[in-house]
C-alpha positions, 0 to 999 in steps of 0.5 A: 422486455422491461414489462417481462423483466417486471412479471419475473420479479413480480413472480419470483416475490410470490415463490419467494414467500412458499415454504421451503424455497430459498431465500433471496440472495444476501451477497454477490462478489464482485459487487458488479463488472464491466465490459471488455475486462480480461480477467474471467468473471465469476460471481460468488454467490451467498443466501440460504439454501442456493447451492442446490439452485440451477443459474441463467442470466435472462438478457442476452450478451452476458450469460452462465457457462458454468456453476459450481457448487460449493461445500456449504449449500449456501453459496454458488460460484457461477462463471460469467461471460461478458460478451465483448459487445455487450451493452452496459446496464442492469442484468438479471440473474434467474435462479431455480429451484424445483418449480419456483426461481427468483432473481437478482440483479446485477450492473455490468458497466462501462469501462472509462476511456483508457482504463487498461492503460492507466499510468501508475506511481513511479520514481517520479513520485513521492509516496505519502503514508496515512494512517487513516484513523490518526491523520484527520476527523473530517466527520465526528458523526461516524466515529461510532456506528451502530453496525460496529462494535469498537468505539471511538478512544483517543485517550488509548493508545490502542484504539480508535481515534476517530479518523476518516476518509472526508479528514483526508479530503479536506487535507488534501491541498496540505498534502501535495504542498508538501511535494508528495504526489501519492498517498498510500493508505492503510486499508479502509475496508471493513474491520470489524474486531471488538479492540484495535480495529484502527489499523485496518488490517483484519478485513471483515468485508472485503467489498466495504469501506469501514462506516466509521471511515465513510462509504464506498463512495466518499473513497471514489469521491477521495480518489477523484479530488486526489487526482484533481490535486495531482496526487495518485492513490495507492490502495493497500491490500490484504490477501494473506489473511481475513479477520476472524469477524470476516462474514464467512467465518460463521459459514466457509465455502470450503472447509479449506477455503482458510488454513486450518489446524487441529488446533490453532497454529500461527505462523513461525514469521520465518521470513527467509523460509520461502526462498531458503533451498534447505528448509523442511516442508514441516517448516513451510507447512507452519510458515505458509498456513500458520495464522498470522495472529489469532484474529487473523486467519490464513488465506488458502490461495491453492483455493482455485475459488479464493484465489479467483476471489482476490484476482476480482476484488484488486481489479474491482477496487481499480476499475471501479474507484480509478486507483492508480496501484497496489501496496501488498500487506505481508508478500511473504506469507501467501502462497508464493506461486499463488501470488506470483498467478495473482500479480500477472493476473492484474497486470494482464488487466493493468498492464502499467500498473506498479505493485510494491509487496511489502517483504521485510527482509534484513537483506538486498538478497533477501528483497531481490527474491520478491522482485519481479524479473529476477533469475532466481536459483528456483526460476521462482519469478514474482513479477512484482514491479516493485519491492521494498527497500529495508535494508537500506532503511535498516542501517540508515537509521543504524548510523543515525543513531547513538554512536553509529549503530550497524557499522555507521556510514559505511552500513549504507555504503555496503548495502547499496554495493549489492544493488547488482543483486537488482535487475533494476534498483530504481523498482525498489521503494526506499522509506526511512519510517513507516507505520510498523516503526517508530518515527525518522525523528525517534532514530534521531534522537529528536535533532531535527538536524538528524531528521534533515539528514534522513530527509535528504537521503529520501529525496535523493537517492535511487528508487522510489520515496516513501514517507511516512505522516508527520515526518515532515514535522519531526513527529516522535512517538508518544511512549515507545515502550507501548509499541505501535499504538504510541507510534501512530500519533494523531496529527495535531489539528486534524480534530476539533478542539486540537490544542495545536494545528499543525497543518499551518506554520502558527502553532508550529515550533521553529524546529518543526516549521525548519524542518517542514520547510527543509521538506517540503523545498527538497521535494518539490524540486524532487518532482522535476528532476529526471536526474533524480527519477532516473538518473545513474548513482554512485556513491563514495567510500567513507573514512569520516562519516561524511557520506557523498553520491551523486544521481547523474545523466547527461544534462546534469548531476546531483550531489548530496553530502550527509555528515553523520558526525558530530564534527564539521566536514570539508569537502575535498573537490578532487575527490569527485573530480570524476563527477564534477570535474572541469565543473566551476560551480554548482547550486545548493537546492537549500540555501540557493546559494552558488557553490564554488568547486574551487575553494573549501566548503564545509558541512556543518555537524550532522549537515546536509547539502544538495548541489546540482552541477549543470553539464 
């Protein structure tokens, strides 16, 4: 068999050099699959001239059902069946042309022991957010690449700073001291825009780890000693939209394989559009298929062939770099039936798999929409695991700010009464910041009082943390009138030469090292606590700005008091009596001091305090 797979190449090397015959094939994606998958494969092919070609596989157990071809003669979309009994190894695709062929190959592998029932990231876990450009410069030789064209500029805001995959790893130890247990990356795939490339978020390859990052397999090589670390990697996913230097740009499969306009047209960003009974279909033209920047151009997901192309890639990226879940970039903005076949697809693959879409709604009905399970008035259902909690973000860092902005305490209360809206409010990820934001610690005015407030909220209450890099250290944007760019600071000590170091206690201030300590103490006892994971929640009205909940099950309780006011608090014991009562002491987590319930016990200004009671 080897000596005839031999004669093929060397044959098809010789047709390959006749005029006129097509040339060798410059892409296949996926890049490579596995047996025993359930998602259908089908390979999209990519090299002058294929489209006319007829496609067989040589070796037995994987073979071509069907080609279909496309708009461009440069691409074929050939449907592959993996026998189930399939040995795993290289396999040859012969493809003919009048009298001459030639061939490519491609490896199907073999799936790790208990791949499909992988475990995901949950309540248990605390979800730590990088952004990889400004975290760390593990490798100053890729800050620039010669297949690249944005050059490395700390001195801009805008633009890239020179982080990478290899400063993630070697931080990694710093990461989980802290009491995270994921990471969610921005994306690390190629993006290949001449400015603001940093942010990742208009991919030029889909299959490609950005080269001033690393390669593709220094990300396994990070998601590998993430798990070593106890930490699970969240990788973010863009399926809305390209970037304008994807490769396909100069040469689409399908003219409507994008949105496209007469002229360009971007999208209204009216986020409440896709759930809305009364709104015109002119109006869901332009919000679905608008562009959501000019360098960014819309995804056609009613594209049988695009939509089929992002099924693979999540599943690619999940089996072949082990990743434990998905964070979905812009849910809204796709096709919401498209999605809702992407989301069941992969689940179908990954039945544990959680999956959070990013909906950046102002309210809990608005968010519940997206959240999978849901009885929607429209039967619409995303089967999303897990959505996004920014209503709650919202009026907490209205109350933490000057004067109690957006109704003070009891905008937090108001939002956490429509929890009924949810068919389970633990599947919601709860973050005070993120990297669209500015910081925890700009809402509150640099007081590190403040940021421990928001902190102990985070750590908490129902749902699923997520913080954002450098919370922990108070970090605060540089210029807040340059918007994101300033926001997204590199953390100090993450390049050489850093006039501080911020990964260590030495070149810390005390405000930063007592908040970092205050963190770090919450959520390691965090990574314990059933109660807090799964336990019930309920919540006080406030009169005084003194905000009280306690997260319960039938071993214990948690109380957790948040004074937003400038004045000191008292807690009335009889008040809970409901929760705690018959109960003579409880712990404060902080200061490791008993608490009596018997006698006054006072909150400092802008106080916090953690008790957990045992049944």
């Amino acid at each position: 068999m080897r000596t005839l797979r031999f004669a093929l190449i060397l044959a098809a090397a010789l047709l390959l050099s006749l005029p006129g015959f097509a040339q060798n094939i410059q892409r296949a994606e996926p890049l490579s699959w596995w047996v025993g998958m359930n998602t259908p494969l089908q390979v999209m092919f990519y090299g002058e001239g294929i489209g006319t070609a007829d496609v067989e596989v040589i070796e037995d157990g994987v073979r071509v059902t069907q080609v279909h071809r496309a708009e461009s003669p440069n691409y074929l979309f050939v449907d592959v069946e993996v026998d189930s009994r399939a040995t795993a190894g290289d396999y040859t695709f012969r493809f003919t042309q009048g009298n001459g062929s030639f061939t490519h190959p491609y490896h199907i592998g073999q799936r790790r022991e208990g791949s499909r029932d992988r475990q995901s990231f949950t309540t248990a876990d605390m979800v730590y957010l990088i952004m990889p450009d400004r975290f760390a410069n593990g490798d100053p030789s890729n800050d620039n690449t010669d297949d690249t064209t944005e050059k490395a500029d700390r001195s801009n805001f805008h633009g890239r700073h020179g982080g990478d995959i290899q400063g993630i790893i070697d931080h990694l130890d710093y990461i989980a001291s802290i009491g995270a247990t994921a990471i969610w990356s921005t994306p690390l795939t190629l993006d290949n825009d001449r400015r603001g490339s940093y942010h990742q978020y208009a991919t030029s390859d889909y299959y490609k780890i950005d080269p001033r990052f690393g390669t593709n397999d220094l990300y396994k090589e990070m998601v590998r000693e993430a798990h070593r670390h106890g930490l699970k990697i969240i990788m973010d996913v863009v399926t809305n939209h390209c970037g304008i230097t994807h490769w396909w740009m100069e040469d689409l499969p399908f003219a409507d394989w994008i949105n496209q306009f007469p002229q360009y047209t971007g999208t209204t960003h009216a986020m409440a559009l896709p759930m809305a009974p009364n709104s015109s279909k002119y109006d869901q033209e332009i919000f679905y298929r608008g562009w959501f920047t000019g360098g960014m151009p819309d995804m056609n997901l009613a594209n049988p062939y695009v939509l089929q192309y992002f099924k693979q890639w999540a599943v690619w990226w999940i089996e072949n770099m082990d990743i434990d879940g998905l964070r979905v970039d812009t849910y809204p903005y796709n096709d919401k039936y498209a999605m809702a076949e992407w989301v069941r697809s992969v689940l179908d693959e990954y039945p544990n798999l959680s999956i959070v879409g990013e909906s950046w709604h102002g309210q809990p009905s608005q968010v519940a929409y997206w959240v999978g399970g849901q009885h929607n008035y429209d039967g619409f259902d995303s089967h999303l695991p897990m959505g996004m909690d920014f209503p709650l973000m919202n009026a907490v860092i209205g109350a933490l700010g000057e004067n109690n902005r957006r109704g003070g305490v009891n905008a937090i209360y108001e939002v956490l009464t429509q929890d009924f809206l949810f068919r389970d409010p633990n599947r919601l990820m709860i973050f005070l910041d993120n990297h669209d934001t500015d910081h925890l610690a700009d809402f509150g005015g640099g007081d590190p009082r403040k940021s421990k407030i928001g902190i102990a909220l985070l750590a908490t209450m129902r749902g699923m943390p997520q913080v954002w890099v450098g919370t922990e250290l108070m970090f605060q944007s540089l210029d807040r009138s340059q918007g994101h760019g300033s926001a997204r600071i590199d953390f100090p000590g993450g390049w050489p030469g850093d006039e501080r170091d911020l990964f260590t206690p030495a070149d810390r201030t005390p405000e930063e090292q007592e908040v970092f300590e205050y963190f770090s103490k919450l959520f390691n006892w965090r990574k314990g606590k059933e109660v807090i994971h799964n336990g019930g929640f309920v919540q006080f009205y406030s009169r005084d700005n003194n905000y009280v909940y306690f997260r319960y099950n039938d071993d214990e309780v948690v109380m957790t008091v948040l004074n937003f006011s400038g004045e000191p608090r008292t807690i009335d014991w009889d008040r809970y009596a409901e929760m705690i009562g018959g109960i003579a002491s409880g712990y404060d987590i902080v200061s490791e001091t008993t608490v009596p319930t018997t006698g006054p016990y006072e909150i400092a200004p802008y106080g916090t305090a953690v008790i957990e009671f045992a049944k």
